[in-house]
C-alpha positions as CSV (number, residue, x, y, z in Angstrom):
1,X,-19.2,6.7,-14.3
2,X,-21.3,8.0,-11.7
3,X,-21.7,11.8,-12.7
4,X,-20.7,12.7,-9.3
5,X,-17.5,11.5,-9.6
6,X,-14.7,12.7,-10.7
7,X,-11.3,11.4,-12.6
8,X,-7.5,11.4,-11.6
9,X,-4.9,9.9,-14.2
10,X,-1.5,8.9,-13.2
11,X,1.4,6.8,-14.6
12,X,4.2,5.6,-12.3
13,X,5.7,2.8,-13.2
14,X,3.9,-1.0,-12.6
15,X,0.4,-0.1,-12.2
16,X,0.2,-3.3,-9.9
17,X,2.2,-1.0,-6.9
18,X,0.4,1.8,-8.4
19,X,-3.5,0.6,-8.0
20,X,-2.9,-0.8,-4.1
21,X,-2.5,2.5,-2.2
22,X,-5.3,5.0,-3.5
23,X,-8.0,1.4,-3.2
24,X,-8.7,1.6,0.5
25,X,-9.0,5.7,0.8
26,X,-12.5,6.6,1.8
27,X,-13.8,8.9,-1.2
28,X,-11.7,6.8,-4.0
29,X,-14.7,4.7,-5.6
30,X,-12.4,2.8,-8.3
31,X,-9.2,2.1,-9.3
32,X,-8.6,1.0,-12.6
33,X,-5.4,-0.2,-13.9
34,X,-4.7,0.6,-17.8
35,X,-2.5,2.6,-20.9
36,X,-2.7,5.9,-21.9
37,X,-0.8,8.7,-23.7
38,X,0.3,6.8,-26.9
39,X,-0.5,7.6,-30.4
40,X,-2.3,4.5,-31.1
41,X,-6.2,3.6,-31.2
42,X,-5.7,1.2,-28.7
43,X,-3.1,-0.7,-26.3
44,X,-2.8,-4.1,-24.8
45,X,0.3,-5.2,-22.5
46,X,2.2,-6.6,-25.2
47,X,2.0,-3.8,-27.4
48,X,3.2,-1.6,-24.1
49,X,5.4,-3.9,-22.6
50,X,7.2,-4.7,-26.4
51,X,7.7,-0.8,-26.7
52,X,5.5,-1.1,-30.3
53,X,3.4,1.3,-28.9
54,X,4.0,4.8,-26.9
55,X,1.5,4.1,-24.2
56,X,2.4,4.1,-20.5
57,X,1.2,1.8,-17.6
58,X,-0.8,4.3,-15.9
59,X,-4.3,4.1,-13.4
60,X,-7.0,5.9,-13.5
61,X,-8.8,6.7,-10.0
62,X,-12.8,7.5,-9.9
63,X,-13.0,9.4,-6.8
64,X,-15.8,11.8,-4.6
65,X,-14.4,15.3,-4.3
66,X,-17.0,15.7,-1.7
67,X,-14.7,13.3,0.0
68,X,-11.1,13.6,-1.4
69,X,-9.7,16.6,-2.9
70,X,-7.4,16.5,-6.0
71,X,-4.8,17.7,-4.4
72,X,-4.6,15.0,-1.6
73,X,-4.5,12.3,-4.1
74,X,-2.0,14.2,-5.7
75,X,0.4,13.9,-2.3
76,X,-0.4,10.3,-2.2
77,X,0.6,9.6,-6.2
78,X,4.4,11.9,-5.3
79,X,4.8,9.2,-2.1
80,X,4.2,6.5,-4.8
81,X,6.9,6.8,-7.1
82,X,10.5,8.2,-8.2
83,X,10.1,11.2,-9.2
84,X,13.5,12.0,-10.6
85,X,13.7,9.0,-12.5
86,X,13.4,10.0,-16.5
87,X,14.3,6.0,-17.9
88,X,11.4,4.3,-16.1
89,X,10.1,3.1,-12.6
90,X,12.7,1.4,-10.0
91,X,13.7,-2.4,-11.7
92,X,11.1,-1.4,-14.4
93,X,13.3,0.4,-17.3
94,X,11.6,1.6,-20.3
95,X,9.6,4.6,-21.3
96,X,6.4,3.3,-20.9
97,X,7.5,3.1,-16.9
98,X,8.2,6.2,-16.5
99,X,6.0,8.5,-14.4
100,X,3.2,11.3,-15.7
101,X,0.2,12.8,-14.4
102,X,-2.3,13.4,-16.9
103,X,-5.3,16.5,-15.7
104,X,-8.8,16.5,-16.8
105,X,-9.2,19.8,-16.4
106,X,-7.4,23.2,-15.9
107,X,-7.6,23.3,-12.2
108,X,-6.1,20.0,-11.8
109,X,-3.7,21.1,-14.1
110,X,-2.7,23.8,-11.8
111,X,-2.8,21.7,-8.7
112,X,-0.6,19.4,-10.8
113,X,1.9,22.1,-11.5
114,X,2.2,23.8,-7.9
115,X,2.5,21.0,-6.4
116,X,5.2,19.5,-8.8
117,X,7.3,22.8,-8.0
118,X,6.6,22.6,-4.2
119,X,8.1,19.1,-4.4
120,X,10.8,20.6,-6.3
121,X,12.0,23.3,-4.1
122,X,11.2,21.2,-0.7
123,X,14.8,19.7,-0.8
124,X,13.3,16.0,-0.3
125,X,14.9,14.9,-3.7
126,X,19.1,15.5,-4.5
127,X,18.0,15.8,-8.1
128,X,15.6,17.6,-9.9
129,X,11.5,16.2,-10.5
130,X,11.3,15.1,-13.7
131,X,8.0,13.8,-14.0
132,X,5.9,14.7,-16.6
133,X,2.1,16.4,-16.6
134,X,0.4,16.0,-19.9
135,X,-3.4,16.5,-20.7
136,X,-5.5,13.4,-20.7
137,X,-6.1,11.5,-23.8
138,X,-7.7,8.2,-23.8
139,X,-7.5,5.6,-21.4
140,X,-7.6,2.2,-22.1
141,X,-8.1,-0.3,-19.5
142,X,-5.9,-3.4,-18.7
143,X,-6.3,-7.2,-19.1
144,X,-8.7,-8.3,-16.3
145,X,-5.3,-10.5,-14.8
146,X,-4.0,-7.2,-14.0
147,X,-6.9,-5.5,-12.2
148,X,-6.4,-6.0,-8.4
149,X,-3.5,-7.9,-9.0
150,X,-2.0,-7.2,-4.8
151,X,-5.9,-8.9,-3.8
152,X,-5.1,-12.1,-6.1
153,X,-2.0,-12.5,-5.8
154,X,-0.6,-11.4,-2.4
155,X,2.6,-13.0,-1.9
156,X,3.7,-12.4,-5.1
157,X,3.0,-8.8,-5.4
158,X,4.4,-8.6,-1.9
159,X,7.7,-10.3,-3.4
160,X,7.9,-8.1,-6.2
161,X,7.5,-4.7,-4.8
162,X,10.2,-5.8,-2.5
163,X,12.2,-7.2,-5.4
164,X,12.1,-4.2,-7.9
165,X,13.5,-1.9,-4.8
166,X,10.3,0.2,-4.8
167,X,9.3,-0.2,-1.1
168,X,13.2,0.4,0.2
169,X,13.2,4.1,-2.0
170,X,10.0,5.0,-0.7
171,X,11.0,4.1,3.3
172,X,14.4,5.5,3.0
173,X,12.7,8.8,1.4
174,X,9.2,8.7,2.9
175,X,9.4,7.0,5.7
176,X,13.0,7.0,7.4
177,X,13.6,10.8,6.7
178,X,10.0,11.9,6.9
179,X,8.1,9.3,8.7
180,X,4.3,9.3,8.3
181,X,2.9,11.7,10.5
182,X,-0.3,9.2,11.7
183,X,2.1,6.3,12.7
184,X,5.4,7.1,14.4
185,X,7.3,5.0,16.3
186,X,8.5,6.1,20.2
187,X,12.0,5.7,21.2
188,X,13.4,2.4,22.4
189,X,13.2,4.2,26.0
190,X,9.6,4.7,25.7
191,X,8.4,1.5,24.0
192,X,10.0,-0.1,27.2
193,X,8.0,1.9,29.3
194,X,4.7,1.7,26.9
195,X,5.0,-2.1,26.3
196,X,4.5,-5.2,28.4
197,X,7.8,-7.6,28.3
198,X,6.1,-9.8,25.6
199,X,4.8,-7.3,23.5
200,X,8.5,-5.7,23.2
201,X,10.1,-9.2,22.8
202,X,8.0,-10.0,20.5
203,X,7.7,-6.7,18.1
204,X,11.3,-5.6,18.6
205,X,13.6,-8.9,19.3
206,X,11.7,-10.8,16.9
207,X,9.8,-13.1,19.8
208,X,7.2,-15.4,19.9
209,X,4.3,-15.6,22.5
210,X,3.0,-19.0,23.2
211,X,-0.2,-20.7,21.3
212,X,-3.7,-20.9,23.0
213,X,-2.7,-17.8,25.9
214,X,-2.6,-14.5,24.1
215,X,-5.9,-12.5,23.7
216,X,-6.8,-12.6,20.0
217,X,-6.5,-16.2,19.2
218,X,-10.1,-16.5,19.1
219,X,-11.3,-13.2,19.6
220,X,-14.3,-12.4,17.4
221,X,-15.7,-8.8,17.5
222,X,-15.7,-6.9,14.6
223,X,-13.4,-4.0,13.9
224,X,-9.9,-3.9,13.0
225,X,-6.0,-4.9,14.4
226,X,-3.4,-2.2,14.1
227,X,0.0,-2.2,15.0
228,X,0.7,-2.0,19.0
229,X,3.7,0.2,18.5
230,X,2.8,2.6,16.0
231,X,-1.4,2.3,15.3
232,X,-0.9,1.5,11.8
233,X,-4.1,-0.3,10.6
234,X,-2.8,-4.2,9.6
235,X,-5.5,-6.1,9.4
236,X,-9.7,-6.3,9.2
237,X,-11.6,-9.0,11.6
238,X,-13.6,-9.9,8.3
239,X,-10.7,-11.6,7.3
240,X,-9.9,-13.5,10.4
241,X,-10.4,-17.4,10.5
242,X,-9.6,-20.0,13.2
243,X,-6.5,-21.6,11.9
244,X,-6.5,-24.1,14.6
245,X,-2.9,-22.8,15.6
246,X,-3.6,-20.9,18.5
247,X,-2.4,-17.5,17.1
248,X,-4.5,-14.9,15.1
249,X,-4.8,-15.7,11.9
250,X,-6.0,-14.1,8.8
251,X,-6.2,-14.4,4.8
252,X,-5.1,-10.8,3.9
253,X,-3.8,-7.5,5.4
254,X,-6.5,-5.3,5.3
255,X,-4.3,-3.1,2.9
256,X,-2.0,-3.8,0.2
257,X,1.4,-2.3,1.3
258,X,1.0,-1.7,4.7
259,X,3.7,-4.6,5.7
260,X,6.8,-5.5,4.6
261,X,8.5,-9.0,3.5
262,X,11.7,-10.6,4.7
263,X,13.5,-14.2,5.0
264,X,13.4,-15.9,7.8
265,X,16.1,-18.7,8.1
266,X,15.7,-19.1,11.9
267,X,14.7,-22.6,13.4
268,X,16.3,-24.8,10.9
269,X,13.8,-23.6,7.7
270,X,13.3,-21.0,5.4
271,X,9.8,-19.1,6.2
272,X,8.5,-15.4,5.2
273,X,8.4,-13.2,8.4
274,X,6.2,-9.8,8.4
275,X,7.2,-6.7,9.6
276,X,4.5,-3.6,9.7
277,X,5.9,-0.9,7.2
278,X,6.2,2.4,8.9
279,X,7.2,0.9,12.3
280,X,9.0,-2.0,11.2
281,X,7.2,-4.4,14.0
282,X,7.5,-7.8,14.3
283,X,4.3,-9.5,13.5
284,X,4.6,-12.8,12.4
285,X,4.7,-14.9,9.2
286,X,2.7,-15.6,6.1
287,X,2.3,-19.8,5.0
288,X,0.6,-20.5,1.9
289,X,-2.1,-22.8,3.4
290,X,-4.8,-20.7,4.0
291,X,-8.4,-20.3,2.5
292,X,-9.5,-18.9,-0.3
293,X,-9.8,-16.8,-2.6
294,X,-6.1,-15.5,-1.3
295,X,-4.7,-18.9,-0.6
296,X,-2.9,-17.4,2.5
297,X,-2.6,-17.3,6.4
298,X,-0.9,-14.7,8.1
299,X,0.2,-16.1,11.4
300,X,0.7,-13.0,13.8
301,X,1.1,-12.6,17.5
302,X,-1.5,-10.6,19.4
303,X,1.5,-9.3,21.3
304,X,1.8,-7.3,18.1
305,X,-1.2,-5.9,18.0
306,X,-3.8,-3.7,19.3
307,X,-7.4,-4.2,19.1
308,X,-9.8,-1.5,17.9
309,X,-13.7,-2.2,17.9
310,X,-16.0,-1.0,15.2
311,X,-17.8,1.5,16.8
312,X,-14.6,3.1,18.1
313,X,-13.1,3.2,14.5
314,X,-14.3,7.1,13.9
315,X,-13.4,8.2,18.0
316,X,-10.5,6.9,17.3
317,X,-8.9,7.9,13.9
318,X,-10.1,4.9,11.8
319,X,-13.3,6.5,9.8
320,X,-12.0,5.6,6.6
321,X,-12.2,1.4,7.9
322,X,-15.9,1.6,8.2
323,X,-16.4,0.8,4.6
324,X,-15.3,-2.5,5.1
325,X,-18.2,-3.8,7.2
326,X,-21.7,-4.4,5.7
């Protein structure tokens, strides 16, 4: 590890939902999933999973202090997880499940504790935190299949943090209550005002504009697409691609997590519609006959979304995007 660097150890259930989050923060060099505070000399999945050894599922993040403080990737592990839960992590049930943070030194031990309490006493939770903070001990890393397991394999990560109940905790807690302070959505009142006819129908009634006549079809600068409604960041022009449709399409989202899932029955078919998380726009939907490596094209309208160029991304709120252009 670069000596610069420093280390922040967490266990909150699946590390697949746990690894996505923290991988696209700008000072967060690595993400590693893996098992740490058991007894044994080493782990493996089946030893974890079979409950033969004491180890949780747990990541470990490599991360610039110069860039990130401790204590903001501590927020960002609390609005990970349930915090009150002592028998595991949402459909997950099990000790090795259940959520920890592990310091490296004293002062993250500190930070760990304060910020455990402030949680406590903030009222956001009807029952008390009960999540652990032990020194670190060793880590050992995952099977390579579970390393980036949201980049290769998308849909089903998307199904399964949906499926374990995960995503609805968090919204109802983080999002519905307390909604992210970077991407709020206006009232209905105001989007009519703030919106053009299509860009309402479309993100709020479920709409869709017509193929070939909206403006990102084949638009091909570089920077990034965010949500029209609320600015959250949905997708990178690096992952764009003509799909020969006449809508925008793209391979990924160009963050794990930042939409949400649901079935769409509509027009005689069954078909996976997506929805931006904090806002809960609608974009589009997501077919499995894209390119590789992710297999996947997310169909969206451009009524959805708003365009922001890359050498606007830091005048306009977006500095941590920049590492995804060479």
């Amino acid at each position: 590890m670069d000596e610069s660097l420093q280390l922040a150890t967490f266990a909150g259930g699946c590390f697949w939902c746990m690894e996505a989050p923290f991988e696209k923060k700008q000072g967060i060099q690595a993400v590693i999933s893996g098992y740490i505070g058991g007894h044994a000399n080493d782990a493996t999945y089946e030893k974890v999973s079979s409950g033969t050894t004491t180890h949780l599922e747990a990541i470990q993040i490599h991360f610039d202090p110069s860039q990130i403080s401790y204590d903001t990737i501590l927020t960002l592990f609390w609005q990970q997880i349930d915090p009150t839960d002592a028998g595991g992590s949402f459909a997950d049930r099990g000790t090795q499940y259940r959520s920890a943070i592990f310091f490296h030194n004293e002062e993250q031990q500190q930070l760990a504790q304060k910020s455990k309490e402030t949680l406590n006493q903030s009222g956001r939770f009807a029952k008390e935190i009960v999540t652990e903070i032990h020194p670190a001990t060793a880590f050992y890393p995952a099977e390579a299949y579970h390393q980036d397991y949201h980049q290769k394999n998308p849909l089903r990560y998307g199904y399964y943090r949906s499926g374990s109940g995960r995503d609805q905790f968090l919204q109802e807690i983080w999002q519905k209550k307390h909604i992210h302070p970077d991407y709020r959505k206006a009232k209905d009142s105001e989007l009519k005002k703030t919106l053009t006819k299509q860009q309402y129908d479309v993100t709020q009634k479920e709409g869709t504009e017509p193929p070939f006549k909206n403006p990102y079809w084949d638009h091909k600068k570089k920077g990034i697409y965010v949500d029209i409604v609320s600015g959250e960041p949905l997708f990178s022009s690096e992952d764009k691609f003509d799909s020969g449709t006449g809508w925008p399409s793209f391979s990924r989202p160009i963050q794990a997590g930042m939409m949400t899932q649901h079935e769409d029955r509509s027009l005689f078919s069954t078909r996976t519609e997506i929805r931006s998380k904090y806002a809960n726009s609608h974009l589009g939907h997501i077919f499995n006959d894209g390119p590789q490596p992710t297999g996947l094209r997310y169909c969206v309208n451009s009524a959805s979304l708003r365009f922001i160029a890359y050498e606007d991304l830091s005048n306009q709120g977006y500095a941590a995007y920049l590492k995804l252009f060479k």
